[in-house]
mmCIF file of the N, C-alpha and C atoms, coordinates in Angstrom:
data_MODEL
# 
_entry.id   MODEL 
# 
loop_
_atom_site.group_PDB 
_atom_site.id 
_atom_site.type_symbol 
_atom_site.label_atom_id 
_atom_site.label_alt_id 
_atom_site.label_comp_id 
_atom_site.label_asym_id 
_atom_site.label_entity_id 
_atom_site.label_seq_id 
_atom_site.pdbx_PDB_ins_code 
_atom_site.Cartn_x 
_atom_site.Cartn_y 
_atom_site.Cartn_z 
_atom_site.occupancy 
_atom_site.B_iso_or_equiv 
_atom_site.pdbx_formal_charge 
_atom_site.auth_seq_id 
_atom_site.auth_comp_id 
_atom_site.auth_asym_id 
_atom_site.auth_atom_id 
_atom_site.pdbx_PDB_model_num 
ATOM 1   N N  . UNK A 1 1  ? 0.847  -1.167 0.000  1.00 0.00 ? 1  UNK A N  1 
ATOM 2   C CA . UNK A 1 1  ? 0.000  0.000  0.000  1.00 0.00 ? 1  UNK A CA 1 
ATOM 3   C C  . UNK A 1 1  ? 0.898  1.237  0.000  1.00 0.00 ? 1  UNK A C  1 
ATOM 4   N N  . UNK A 1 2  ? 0.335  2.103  -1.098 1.00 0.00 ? 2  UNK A N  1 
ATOM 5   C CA . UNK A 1 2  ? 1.330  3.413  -0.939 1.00 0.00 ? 2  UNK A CA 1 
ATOM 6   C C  . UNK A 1 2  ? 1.074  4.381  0.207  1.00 0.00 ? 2  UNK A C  1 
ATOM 7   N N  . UNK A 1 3  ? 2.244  4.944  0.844  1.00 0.00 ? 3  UNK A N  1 
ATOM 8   C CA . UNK A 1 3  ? 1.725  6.282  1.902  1.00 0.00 ? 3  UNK A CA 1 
ATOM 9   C C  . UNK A 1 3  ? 0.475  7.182  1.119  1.00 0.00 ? 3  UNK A C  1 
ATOM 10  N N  . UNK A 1 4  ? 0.509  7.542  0.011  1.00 0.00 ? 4  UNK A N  1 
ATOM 11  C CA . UNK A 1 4  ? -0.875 8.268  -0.300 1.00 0.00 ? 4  UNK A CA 1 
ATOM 12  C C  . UNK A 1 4  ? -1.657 7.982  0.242  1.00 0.00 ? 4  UNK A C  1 
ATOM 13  N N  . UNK A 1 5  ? -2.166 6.380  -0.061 1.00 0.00 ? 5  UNK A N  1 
ATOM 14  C CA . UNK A 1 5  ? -3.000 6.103  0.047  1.00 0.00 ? 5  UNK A CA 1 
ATOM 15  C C  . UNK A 1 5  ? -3.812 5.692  1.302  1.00 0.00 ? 5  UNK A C  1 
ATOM 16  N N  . UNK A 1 6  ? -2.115 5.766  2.200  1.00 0.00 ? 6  UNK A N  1 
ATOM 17  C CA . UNK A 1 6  ? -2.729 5.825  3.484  1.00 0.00 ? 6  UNK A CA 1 
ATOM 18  C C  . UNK A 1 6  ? -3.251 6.819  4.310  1.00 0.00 ? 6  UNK A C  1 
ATOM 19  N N  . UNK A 1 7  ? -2.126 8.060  3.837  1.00 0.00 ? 7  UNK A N  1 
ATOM 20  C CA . UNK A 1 7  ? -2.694 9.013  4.000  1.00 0.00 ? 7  UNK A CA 1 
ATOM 21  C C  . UNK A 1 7  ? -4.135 9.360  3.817  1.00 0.00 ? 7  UNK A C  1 
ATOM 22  N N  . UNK A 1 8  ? -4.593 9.158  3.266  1.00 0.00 ? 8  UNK A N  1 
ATOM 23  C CA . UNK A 1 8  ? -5.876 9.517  2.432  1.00 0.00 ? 8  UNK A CA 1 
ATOM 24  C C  . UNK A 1 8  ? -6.917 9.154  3.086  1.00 0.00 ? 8  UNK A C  1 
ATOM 25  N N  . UNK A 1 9  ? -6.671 7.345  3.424  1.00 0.00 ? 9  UNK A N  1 
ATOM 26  C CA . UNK A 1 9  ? -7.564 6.779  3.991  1.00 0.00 ? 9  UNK A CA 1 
ATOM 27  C C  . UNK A 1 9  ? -7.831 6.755  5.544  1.00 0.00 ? 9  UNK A C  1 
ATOM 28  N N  . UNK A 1 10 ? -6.873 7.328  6.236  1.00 0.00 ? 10 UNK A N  1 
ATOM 29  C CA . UNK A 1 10 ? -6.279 7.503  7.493  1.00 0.00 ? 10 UNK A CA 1 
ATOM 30  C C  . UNK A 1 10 ? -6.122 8.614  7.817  1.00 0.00 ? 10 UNK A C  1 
ATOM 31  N N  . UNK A 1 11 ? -6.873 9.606  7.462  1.00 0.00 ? 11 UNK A N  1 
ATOM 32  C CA . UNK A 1 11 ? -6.703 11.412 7.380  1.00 0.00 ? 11 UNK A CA 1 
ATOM 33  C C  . UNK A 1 11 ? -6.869 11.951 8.752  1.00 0.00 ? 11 UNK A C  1 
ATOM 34  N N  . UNK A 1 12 ? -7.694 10.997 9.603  1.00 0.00 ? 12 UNK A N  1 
ATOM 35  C CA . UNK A 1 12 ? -8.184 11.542 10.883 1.00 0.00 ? 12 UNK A CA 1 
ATOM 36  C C  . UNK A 1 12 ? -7.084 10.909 11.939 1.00 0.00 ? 12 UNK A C  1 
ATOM 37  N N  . UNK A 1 13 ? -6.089 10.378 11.569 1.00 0.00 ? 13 UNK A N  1 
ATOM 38  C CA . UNK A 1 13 ? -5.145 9.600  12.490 1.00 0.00 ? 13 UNK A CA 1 
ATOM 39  C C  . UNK A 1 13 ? -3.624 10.812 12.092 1.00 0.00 ? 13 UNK A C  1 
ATOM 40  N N  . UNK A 1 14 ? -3.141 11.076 12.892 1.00 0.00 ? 14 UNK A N  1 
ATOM 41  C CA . UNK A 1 14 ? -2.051 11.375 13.061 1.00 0.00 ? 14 UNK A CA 1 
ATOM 42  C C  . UNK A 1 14 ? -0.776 10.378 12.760 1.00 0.00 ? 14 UNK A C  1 
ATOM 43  N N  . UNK A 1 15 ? -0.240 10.355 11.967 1.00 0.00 ? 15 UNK A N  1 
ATOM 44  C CA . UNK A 1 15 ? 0.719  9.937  11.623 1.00 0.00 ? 15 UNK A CA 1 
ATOM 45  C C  . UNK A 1 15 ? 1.742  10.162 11.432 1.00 0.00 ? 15 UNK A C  1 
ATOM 46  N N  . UNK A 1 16 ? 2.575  9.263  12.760 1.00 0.00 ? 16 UNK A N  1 
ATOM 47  C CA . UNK A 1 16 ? 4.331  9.485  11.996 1.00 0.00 ? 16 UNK A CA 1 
ATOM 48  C C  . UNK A 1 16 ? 4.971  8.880  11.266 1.00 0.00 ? 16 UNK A C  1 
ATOM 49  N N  . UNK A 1 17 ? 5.714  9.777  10.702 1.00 0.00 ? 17 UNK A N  1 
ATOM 50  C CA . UNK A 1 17 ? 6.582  9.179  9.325  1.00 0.00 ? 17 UNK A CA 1 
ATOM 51  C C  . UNK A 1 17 ? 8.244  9.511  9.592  1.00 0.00 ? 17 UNK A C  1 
ATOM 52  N N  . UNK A 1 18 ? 8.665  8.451  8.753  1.00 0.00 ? 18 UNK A N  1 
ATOM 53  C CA . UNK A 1 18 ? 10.189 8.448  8.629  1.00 0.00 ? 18 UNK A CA 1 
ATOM 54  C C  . UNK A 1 18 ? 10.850 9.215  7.605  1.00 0.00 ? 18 UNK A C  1 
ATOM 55  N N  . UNK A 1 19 ? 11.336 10.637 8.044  1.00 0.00 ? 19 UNK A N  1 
ATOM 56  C CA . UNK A 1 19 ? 12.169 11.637 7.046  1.00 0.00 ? 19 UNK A CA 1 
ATOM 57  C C  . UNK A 1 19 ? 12.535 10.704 5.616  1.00 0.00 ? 19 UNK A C  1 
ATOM 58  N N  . UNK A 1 20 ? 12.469 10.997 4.303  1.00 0.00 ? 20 UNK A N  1 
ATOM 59  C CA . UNK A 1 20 ? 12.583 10.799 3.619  1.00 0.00 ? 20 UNK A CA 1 
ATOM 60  C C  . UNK A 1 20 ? 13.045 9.114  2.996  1.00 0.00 ? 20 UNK A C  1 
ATOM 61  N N  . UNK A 1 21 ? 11.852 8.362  3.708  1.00 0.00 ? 21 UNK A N  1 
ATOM 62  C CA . UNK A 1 21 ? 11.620 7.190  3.339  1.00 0.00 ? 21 UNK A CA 1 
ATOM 63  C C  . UNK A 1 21 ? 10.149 6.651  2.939  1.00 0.00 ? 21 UNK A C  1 
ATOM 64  N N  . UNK A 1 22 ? 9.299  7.456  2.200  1.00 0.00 ? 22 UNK A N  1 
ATOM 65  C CA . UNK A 1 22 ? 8.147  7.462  1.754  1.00 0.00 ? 22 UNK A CA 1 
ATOM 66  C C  . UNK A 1 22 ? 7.756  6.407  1.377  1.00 0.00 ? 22 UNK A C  1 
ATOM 67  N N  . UNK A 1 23 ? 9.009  6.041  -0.057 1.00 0.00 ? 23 UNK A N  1 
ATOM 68  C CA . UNK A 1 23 ? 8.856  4.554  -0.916 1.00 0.00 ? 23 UNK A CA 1 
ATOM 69  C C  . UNK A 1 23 ? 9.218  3.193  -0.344 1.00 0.00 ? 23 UNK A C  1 
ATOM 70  N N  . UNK A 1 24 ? 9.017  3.436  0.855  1.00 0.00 ? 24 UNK A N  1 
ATOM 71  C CA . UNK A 1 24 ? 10.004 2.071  1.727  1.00 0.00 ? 24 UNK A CA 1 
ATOM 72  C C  . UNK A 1 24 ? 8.410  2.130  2.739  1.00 0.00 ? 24 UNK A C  1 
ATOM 73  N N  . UNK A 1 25 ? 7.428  2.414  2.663  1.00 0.00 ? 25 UNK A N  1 
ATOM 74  C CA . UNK A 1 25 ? 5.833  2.725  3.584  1.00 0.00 ? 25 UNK A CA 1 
ATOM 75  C C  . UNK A 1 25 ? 5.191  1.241  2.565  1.00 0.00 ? 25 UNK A C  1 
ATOM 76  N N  . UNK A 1 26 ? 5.104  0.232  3.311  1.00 0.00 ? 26 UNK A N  1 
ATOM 77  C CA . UNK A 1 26 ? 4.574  -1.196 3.490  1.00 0.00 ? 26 UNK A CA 1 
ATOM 78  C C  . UNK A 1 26 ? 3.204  -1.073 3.798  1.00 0.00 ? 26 UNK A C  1 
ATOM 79  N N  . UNK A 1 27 ? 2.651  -0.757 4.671  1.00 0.00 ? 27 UNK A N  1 
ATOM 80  C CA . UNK A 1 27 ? 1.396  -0.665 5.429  1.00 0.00 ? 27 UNK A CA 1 
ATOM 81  C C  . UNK A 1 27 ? 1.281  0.171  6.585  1.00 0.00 ? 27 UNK A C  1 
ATOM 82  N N  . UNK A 1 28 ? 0.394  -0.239 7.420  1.00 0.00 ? 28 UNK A N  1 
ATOM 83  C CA . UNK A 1 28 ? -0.035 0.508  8.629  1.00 0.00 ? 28 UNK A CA 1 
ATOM 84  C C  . UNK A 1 28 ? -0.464 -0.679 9.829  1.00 0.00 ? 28 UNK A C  1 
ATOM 85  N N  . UNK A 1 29 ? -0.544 -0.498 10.490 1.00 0.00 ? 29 UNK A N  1 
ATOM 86  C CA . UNK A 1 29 ? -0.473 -1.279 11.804 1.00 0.00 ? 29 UNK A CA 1 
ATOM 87  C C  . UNK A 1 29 ? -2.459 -0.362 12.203 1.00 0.00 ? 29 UNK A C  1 
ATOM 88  N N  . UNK A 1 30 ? -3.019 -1.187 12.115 1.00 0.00 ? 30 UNK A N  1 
ATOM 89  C CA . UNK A 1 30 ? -4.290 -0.611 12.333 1.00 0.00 ? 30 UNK A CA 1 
ATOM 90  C C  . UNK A 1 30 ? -5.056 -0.459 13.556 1.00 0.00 ? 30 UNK A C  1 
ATOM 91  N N  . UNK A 1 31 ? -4.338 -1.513 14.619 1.00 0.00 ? 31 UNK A N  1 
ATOM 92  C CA . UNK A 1 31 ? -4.763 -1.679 16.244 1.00 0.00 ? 31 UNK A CA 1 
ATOM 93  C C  . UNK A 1 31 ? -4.262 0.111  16.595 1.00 0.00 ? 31 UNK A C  1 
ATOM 94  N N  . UNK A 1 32 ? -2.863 -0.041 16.351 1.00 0.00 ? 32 UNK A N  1 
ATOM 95  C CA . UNK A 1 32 ? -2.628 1.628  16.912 1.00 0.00 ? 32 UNK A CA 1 
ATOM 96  C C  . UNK A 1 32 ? -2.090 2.456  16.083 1.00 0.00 ? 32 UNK A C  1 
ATOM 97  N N  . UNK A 1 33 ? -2.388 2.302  15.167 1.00 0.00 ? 33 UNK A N  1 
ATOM 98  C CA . UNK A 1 33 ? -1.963 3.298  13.466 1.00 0.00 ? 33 UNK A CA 1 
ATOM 99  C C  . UNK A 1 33 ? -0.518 3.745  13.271 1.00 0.00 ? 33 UNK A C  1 
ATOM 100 N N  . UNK A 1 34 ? 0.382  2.914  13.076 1.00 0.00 ? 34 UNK A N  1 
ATOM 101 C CA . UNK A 1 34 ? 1.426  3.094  13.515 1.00 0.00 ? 34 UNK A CA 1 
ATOM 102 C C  . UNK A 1 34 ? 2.209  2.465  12.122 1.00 0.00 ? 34 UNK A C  1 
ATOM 103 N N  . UNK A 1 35 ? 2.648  3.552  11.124 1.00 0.00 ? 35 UNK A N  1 
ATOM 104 C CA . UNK A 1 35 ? 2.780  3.044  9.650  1.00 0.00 ? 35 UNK A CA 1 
ATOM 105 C C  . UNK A 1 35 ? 3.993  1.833  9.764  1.00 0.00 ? 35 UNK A C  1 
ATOM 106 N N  . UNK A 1 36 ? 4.141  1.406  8.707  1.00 0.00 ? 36 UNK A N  1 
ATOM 107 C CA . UNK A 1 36 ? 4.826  0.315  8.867  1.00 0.00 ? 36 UNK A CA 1 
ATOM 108 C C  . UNK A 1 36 ? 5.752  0.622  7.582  1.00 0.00 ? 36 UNK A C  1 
ATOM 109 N N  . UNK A 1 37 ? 7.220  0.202  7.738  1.00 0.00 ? 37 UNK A N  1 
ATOM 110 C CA . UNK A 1 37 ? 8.167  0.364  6.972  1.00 0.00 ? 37 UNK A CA 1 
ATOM 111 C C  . UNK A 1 37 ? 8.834  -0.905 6.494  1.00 0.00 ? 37 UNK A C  1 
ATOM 112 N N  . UNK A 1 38 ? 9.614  -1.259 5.141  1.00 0.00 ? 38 UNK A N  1 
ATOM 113 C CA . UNK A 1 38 ? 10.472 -1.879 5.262  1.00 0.00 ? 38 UNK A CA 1 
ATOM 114 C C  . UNK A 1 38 ? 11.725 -1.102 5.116  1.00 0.00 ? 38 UNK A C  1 
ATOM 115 N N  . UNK A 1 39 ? 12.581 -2.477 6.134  1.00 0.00 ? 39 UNK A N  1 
ATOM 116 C CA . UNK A 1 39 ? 14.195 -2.241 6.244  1.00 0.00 ? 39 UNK A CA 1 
ATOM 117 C C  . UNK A 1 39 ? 14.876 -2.103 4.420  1.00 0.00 ? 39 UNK A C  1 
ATOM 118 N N  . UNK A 1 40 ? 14.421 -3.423 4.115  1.00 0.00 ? 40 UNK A N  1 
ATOM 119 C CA . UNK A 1 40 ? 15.141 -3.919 2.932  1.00 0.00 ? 40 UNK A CA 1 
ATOM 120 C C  . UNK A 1 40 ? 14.981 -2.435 1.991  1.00 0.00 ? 40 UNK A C  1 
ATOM 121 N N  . UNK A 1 41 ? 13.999 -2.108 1.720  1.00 0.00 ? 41 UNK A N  1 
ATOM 122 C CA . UNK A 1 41 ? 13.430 -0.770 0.798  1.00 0.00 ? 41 UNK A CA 1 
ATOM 123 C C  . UNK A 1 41 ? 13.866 0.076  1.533  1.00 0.00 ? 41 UNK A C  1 
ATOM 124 N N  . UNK A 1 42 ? 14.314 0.808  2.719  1.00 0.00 ? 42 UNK A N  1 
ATOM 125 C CA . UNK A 1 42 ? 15.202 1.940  3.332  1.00 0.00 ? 42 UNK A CA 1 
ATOM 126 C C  . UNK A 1 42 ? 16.812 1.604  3.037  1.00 0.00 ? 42 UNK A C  1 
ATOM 127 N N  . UNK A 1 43 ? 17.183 0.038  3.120  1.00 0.00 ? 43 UNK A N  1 
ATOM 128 C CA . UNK A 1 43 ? 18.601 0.264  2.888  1.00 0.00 ? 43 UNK A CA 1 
ATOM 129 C C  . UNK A 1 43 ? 18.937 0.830  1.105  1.00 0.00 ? 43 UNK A C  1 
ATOM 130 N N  . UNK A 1 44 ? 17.999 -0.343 0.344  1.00 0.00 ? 44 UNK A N  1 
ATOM 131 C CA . UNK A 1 44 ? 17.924 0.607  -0.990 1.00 0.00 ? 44 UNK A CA 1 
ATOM 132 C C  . UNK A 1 44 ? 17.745 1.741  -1.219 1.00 0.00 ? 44 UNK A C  1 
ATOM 133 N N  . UNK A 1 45 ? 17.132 2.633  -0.709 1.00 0.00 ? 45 UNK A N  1 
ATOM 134 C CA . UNK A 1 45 ? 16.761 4.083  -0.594 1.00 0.00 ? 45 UNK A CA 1 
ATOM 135 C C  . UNK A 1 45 ? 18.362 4.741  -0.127 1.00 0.00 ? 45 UNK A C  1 
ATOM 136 N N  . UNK A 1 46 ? 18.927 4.305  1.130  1.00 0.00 ? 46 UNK A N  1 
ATOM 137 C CA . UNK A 1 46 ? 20.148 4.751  1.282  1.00 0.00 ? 46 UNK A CA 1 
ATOM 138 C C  . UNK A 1 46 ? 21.426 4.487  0.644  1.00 0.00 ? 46 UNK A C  1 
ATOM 139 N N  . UNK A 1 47 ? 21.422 3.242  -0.027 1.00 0.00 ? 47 UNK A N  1 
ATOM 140 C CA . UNK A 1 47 ? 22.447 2.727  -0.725 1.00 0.00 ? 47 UNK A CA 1 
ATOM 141 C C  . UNK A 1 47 ? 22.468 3.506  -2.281 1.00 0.00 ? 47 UNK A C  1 
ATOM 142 N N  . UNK A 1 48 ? 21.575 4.643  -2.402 1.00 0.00 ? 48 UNK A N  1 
ATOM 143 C CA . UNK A 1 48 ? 22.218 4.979  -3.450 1.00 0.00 ? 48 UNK A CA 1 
ATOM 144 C C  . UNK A 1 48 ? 23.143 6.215  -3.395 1.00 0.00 ? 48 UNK A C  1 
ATOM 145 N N  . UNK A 1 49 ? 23.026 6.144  -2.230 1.00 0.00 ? 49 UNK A N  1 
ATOM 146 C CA . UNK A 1 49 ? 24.460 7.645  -2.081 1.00 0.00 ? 49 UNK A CA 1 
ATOM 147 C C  . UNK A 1 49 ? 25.124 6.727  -0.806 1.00 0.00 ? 49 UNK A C  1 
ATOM 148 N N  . UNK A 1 50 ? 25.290 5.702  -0.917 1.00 0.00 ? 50 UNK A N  1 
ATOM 149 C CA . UNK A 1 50 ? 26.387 5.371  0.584  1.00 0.00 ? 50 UNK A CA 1 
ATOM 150 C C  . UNK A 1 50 ? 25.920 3.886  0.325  1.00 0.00 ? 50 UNK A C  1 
ATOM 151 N N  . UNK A 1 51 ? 27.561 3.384  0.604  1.00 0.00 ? 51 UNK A N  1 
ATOM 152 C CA . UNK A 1 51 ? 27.910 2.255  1.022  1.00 0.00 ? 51 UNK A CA 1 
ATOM 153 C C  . UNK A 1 51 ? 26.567 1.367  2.500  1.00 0.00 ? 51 UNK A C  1 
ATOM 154 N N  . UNK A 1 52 ? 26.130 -0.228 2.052  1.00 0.00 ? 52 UNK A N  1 
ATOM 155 C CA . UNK A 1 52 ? 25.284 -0.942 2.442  1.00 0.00 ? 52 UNK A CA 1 
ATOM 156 C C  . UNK A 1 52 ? 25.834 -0.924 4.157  1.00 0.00 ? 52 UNK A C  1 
ATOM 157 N N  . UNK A 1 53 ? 27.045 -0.664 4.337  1.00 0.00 ? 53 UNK A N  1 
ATOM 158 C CA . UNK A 1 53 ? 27.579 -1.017 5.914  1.00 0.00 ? 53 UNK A CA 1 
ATOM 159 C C  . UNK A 1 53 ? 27.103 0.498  6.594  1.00 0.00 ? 53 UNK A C  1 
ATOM 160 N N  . UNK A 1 54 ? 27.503 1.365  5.794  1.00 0.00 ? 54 UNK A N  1 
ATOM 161 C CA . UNK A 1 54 ? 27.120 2.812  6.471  1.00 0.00 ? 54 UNK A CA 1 
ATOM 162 C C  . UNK A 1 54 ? 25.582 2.826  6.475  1.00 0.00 ? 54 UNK A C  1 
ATOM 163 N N  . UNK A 1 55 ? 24.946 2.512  5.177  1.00 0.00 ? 55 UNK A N  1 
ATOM 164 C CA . UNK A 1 55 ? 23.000 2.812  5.648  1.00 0.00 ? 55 UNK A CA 1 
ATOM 165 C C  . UNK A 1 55 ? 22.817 1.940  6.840  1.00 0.00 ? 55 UNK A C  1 
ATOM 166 N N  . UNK A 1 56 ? 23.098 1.011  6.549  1.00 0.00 ? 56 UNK A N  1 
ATOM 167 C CA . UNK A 1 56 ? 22.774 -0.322 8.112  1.00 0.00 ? 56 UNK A CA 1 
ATOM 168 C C  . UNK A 1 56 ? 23.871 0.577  9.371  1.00 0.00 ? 56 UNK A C  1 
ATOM 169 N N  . UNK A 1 57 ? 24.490 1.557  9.654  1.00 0.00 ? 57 UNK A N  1 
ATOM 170 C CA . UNK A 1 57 ? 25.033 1.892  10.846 1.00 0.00 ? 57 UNK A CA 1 
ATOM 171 C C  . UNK A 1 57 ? 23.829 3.431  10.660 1.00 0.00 ? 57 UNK A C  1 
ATOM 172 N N  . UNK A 1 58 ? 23.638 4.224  9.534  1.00 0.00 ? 58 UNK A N  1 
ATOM 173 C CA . UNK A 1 58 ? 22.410 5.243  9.555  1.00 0.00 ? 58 UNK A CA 1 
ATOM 174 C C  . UNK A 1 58 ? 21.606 5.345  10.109 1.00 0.00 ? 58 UNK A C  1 
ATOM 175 N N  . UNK A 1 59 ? 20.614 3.798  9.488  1.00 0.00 ? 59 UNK A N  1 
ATOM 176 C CA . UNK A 1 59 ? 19.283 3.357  10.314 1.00 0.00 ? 59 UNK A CA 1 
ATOM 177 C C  . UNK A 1 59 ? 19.433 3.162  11.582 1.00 0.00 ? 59 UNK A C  1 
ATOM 178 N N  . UNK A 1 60 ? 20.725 2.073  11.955 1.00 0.00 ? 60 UNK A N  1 
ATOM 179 C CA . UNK A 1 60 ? 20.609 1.369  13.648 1.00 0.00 ? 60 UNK A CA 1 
ATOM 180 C C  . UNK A 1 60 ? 20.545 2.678  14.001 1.00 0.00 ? 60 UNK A C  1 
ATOM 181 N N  . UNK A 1 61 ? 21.363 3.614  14.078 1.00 0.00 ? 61 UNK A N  1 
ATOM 182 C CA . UNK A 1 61 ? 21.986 4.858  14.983 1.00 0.00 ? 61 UNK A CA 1 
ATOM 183 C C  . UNK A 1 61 ? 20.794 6.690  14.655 1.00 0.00 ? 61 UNK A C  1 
ATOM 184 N N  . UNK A 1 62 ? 20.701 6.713  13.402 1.00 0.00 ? 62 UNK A N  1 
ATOM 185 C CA . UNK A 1 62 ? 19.488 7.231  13.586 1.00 0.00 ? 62 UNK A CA 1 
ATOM 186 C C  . UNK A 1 62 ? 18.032 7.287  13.369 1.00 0.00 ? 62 UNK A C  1 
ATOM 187 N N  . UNK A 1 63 ? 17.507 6.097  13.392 1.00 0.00 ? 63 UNK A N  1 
ATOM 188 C CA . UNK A 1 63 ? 16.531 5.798  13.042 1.00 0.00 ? 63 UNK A CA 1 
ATOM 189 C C  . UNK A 1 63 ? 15.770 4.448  13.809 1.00 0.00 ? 63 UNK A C  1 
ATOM 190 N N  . UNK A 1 64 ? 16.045 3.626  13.847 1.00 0.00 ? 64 UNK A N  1 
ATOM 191 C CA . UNK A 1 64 ? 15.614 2.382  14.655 1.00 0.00 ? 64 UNK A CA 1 
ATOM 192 C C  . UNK A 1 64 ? 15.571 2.844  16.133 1.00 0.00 ? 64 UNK A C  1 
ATOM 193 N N  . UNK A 1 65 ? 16.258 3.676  16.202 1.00 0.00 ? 65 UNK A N  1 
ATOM 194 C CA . UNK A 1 65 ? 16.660 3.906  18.365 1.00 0.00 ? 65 UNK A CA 1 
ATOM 195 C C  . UNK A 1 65 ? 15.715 5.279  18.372 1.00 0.00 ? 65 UNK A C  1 
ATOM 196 N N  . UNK A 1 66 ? 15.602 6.021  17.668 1.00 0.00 ? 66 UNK A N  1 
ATOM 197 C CA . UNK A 1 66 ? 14.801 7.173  18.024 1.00 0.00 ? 66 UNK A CA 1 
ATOM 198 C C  . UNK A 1 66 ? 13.099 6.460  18.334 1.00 0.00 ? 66 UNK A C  1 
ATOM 199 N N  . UNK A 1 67 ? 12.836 6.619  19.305 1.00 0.00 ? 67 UNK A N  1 
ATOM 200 C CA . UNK A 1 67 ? 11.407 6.624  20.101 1.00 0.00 ? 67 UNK A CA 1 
ATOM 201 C C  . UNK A 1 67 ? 10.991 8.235  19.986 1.00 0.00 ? 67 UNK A C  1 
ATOM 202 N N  . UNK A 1 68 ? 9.414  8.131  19.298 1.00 0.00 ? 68 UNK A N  1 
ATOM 203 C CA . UNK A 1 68 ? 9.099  9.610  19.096 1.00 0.00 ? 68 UNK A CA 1 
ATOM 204 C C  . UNK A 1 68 ? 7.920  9.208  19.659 1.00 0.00 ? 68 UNK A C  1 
ATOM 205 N N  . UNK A 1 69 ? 7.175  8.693  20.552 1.00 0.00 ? 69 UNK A N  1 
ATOM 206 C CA . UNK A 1 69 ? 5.842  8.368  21.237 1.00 0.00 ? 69 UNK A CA 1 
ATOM 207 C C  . UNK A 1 69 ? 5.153  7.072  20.741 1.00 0.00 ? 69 UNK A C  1 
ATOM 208 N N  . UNK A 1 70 ? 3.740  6.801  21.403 1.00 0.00 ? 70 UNK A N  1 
ATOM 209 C CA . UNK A 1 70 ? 3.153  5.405  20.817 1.00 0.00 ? 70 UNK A CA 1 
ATOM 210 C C  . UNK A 1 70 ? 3.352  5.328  19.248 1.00 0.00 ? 70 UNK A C  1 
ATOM 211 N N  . UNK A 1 71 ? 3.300  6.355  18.864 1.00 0.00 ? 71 UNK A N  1 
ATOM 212 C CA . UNK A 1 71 ? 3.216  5.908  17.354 1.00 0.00 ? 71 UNK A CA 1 
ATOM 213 C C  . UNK A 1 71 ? 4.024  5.938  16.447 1.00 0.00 ? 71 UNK A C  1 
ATOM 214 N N  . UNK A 1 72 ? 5.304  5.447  17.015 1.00 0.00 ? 72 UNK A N  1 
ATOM 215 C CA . UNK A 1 72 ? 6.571  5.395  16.286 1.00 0.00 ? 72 UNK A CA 1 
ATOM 216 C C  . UNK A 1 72 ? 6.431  4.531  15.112 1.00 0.00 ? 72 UNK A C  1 
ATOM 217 N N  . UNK A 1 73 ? 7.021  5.025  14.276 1.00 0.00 ? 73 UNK A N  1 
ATOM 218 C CA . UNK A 1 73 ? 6.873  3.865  13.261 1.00 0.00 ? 73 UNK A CA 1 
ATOM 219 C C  . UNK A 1 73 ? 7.105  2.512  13.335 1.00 0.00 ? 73 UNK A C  1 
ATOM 220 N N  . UNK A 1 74 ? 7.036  1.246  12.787 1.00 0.00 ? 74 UNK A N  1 
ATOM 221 C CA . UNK A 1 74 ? 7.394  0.130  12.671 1.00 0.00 ? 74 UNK A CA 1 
ATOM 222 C C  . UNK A 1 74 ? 8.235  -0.409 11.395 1.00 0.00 ? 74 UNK A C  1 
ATOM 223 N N  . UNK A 1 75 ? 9.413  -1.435 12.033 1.00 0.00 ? 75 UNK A N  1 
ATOM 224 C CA . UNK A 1 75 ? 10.480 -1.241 10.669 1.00 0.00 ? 75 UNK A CA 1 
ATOM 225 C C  . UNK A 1 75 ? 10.499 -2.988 10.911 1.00 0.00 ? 75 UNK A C  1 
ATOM 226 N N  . UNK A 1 76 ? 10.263 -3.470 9.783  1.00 0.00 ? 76 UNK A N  1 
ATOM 227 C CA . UNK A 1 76 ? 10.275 -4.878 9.373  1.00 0.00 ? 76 UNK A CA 1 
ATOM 228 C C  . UNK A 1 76 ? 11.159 -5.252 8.084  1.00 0.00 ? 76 UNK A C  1 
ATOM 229 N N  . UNK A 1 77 ? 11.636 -6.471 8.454  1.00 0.00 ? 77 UNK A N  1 
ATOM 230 C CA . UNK A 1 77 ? 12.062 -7.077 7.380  1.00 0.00 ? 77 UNK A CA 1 
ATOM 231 C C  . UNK A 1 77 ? 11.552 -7.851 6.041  1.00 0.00 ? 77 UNK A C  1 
ATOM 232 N N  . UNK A 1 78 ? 11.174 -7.246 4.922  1.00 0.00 ? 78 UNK A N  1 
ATOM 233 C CA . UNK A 1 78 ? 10.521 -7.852 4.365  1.00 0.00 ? 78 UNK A CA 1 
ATOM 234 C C  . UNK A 1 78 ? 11.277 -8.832 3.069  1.00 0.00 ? 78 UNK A C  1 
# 
């Protein structure tokens, strides 16, 4: 499912999102609306300006550890 479309359909939910990982938005977690990401599609997203060891130290260090409230995003392996 694309973020549009979640957006769209989910207009009355507040949603957080991950700085410039739009095309890597899998789904949504619907118990507590909590979008859902993949890893695999963020390391591609980063691997095109940086080496696969640096996006995987990017994500762990800024992105996986940042807690921004219940509705942090969710990052899966797909």
């Amino acid at each position: 499912m694309k973020l549009s479309s979640i957006l769209e359909n989910y207009s009355h939910e507040e949603l957080i999102k991950a700085d410039n990982f739009d095309d890597a938005v899998v789904g949504i977690e619907v118990n507590t609306f909590r979008l859902v990401y993949s890893i695999d599609k963020m390391i591609a997203i980063l691997t095109r300006d940086m080496s696969y060891e640096d996006a995987i130290e990017y994500l762990d260090f800024n992105v996986f550890s940042a807690y921004v409230g219940e509705r942090t995003p969710i990052y899966i392996y797909t």
